[in-house]
Structures are given as structure tokens and as C-alpha cells.
N, C-alpha and C positions, 0 to 999 in steps of 0.2 A: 543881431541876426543870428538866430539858430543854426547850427549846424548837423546837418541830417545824414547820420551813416547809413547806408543801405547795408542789408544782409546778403550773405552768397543765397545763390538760386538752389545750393542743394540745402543749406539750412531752414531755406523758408518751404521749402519739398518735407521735411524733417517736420516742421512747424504745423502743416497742413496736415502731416499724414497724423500728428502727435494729435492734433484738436478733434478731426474726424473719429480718432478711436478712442478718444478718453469722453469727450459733449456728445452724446446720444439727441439729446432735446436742447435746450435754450443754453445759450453761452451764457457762462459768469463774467464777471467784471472782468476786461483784458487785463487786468493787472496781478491777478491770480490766475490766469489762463498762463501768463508771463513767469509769474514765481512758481507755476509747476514743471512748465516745462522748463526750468532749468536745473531745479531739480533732481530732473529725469536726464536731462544732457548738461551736466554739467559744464563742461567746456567751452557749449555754446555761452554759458554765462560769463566764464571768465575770459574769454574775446572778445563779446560785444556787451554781455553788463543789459540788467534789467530792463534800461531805459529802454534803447533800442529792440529789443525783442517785443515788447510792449507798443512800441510806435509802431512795428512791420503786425501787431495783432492789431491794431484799429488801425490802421489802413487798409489791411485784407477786410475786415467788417464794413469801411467804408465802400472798400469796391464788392460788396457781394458775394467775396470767395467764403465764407462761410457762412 
């Protein structure tokens, strides 16, 4: 059984606001939407680490938010 970290509400505010102004048109693969924004925030990488920033970006896709 997996275990599923949630993100804070303001990293994933961070996350939404970072996708909106970097993807004009079609999103890339969540896994480069994932390795840029860390990137760019580093910190959020070294707290929660690829995986999870990756899973909160195909979950936002799944539910519509981008």
C-alpha cells in the first residue's frame, strides 16, 4: 500500500500559479512540469522530493485544474 503525502495549500497556490505562467498552450509530461518547478523552488524539492510534487501535478490534471 502506497503512501500519499499531500502538499501544503500554499505550495500547491505556488504550483498553480508557477504552471499558469511558464504553459501558455498544452502541458508537457507532469514529470518535467515537476523537475522545473523545483528548479525554480528549490526548497519545495528538498521537503517533499520529485515524487510527490509530480503526483499533486497529475492530480491537479486529473481534477481539471489545469
Amino acid at each position: 500500500m502506497a503512501i500519499v503525502i499531500k502538499i501544503p495549500k500554499s505550495v500547491f497556490d505556488d504550483l498553480i500559479g508557477y504552471i499558469y505562467a511558464t504553459y501558455i498552450n498544452d502541458l508537457p509530461n507532469s514529470l518535467l512540469i515537476a523537475q522545473a518547478f523545483i528548479l525554480k523552488f528549490p526548497n519545495y524539492g528538498n521537503e517533499f522530493g520529485l515524487s510527490v510534487i509530480n503526483y499533486a501535478i497529475e492530480d491537479g490534471i486529473k481534477k481539471g485544474l489545469f
